[in-house]
C-alpha positions in Angstrom: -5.7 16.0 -7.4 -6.8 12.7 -8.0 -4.8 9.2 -6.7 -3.0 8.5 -10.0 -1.3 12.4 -9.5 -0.6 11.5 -6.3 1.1 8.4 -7.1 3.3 9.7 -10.4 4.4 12.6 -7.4 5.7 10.0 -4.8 7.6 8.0 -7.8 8.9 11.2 -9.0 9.9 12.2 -5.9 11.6 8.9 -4.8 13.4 9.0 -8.4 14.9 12.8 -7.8 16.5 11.9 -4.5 15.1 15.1 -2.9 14.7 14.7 0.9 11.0 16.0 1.5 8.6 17.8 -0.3 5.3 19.5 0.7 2.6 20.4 -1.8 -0.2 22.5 -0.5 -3.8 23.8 -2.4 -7.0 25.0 -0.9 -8.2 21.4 0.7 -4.9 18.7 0.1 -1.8 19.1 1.8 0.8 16.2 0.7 4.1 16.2 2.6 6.7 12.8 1.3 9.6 12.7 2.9 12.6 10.1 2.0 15.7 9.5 3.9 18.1 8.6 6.9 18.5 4.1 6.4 14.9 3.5 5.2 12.9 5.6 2.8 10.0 6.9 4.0 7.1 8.4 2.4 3.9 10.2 3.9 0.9 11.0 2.5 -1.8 13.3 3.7 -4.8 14.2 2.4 -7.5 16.0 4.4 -9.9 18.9 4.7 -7.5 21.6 6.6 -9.3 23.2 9.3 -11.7 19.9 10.2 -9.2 17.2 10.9 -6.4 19.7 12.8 -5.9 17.4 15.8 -5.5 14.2 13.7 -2.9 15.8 11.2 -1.2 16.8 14.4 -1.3 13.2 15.5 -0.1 12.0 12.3 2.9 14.3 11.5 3.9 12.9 15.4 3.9 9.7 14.4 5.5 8.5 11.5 5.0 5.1 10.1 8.3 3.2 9.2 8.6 0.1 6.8 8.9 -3.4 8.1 12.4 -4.0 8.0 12.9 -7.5 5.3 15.3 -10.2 6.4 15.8 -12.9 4.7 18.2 -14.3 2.3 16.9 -18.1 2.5 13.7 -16.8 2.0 13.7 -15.1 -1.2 15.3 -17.7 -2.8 12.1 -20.1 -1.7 10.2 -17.3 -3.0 11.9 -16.9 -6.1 9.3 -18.7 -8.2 6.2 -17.3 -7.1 4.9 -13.8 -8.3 4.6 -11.0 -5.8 1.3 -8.9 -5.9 2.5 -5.5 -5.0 -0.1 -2.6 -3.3 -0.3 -0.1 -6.2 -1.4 2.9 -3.6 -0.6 3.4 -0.2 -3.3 2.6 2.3 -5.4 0.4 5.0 -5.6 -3.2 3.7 -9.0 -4.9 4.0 -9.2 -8.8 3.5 -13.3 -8.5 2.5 -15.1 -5.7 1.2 -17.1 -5.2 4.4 -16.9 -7.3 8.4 -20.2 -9.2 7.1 -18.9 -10.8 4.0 -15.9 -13.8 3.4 -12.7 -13.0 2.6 -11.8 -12.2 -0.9 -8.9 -14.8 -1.1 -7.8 -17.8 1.5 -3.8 -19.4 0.8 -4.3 -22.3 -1.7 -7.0 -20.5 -3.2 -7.0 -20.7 -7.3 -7.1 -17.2 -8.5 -7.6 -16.1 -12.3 -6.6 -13.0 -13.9 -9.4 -10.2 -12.8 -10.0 -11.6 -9.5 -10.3 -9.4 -6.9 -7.8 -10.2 -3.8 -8.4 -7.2 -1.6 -9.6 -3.9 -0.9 -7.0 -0.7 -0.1 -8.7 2.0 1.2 -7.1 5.3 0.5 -8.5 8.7 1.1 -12.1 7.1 1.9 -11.9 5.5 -1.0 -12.0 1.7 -1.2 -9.9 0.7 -4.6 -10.1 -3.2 -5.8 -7.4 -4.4 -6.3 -7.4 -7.2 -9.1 -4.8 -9.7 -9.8 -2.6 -9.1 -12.7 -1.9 -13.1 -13.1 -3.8 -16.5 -12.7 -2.1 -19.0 -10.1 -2.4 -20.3 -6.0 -2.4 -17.7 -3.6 0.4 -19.3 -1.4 0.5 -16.9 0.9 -0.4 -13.5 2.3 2.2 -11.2 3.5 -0.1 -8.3 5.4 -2.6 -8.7 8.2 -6.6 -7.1 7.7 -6.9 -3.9 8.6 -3.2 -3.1 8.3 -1.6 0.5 6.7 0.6 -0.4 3.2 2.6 1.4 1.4 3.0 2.0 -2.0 5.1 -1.2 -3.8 4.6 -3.5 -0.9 4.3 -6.7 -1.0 0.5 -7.9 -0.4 0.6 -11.8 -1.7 2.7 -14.5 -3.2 1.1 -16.2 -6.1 2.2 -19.7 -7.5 1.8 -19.3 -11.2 1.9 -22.8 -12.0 
């Protein structure tokens, strides 16, 4: 099962309005759940007998999306594009602790650029930008998890 499967399954799940579903094969075991105020979805992808004790630890602690206030702010934000993760993941700044970051706020970017890396199932996907502006500002810390549709960075397009 490669990431893109993975990804059509949470949208299809998320689309259905089904409550949780588990999908199991000989080394992938992928449980989403949605519900309750906030939806929620988990992904886990590991061999199955090597990593028991970190599934365990994962499956007792969920990770919840940051709640969004702000009416005053999204009108401000209005005019700027948001670049949204496409994969859930750890978001990484630079491609590795040695280099610069990929992006800084006020930074120029063209289309292509790349503004970060998401790591996701030890792989590190590029993430390009889809449109040429500023960067005017970035919305997650390094190192941080994301999830799939969140916001990463505003982008002034003019």
């Amino acid at each position: 099962m490669d990431l893109k499967d993975i990804q059509n399954l949470i949208k299809f799940v998320a689309k259905s309005g089904a409550s949780e579903v588990k999908l199991e094969t000989d080394d992938v075991k992928i449980t989403i759940r949605t519900g309750s105020d906030t939806e929620t979805t988990y992904v886990q992808q590991m061999p199955m007998q090597a990593h028991m004790p970190m599934q365990q630890a994962m499956q007792t602690a969920p990770v919840a999306a940051a709640p969004t206030d702000a009416a005053p702010a999204e009108d401000e934000n209005s005019k700027y594009i948001t670049v949204k993760s496409p994969i859930i993941g750890t978001f990484y700044r630079k491609p590795s602790p040695d280099k610069p970051l990929f992006v800084e706020v006020g930074q120029t970017i063209a289309e292509g650029d790349v503004l970060c890396i998401i790591e996701a199932m030890k792989l590190f996907n590029e993430i390009e930008s889809e449109v040429s502006g500023k960067v005017v500002k970035i919305l997650v810390d390094d190192s941080s998890p994301v999830e799939f549709d969140q916001p990463l960075f505003l982008v002034d397009p003019s």
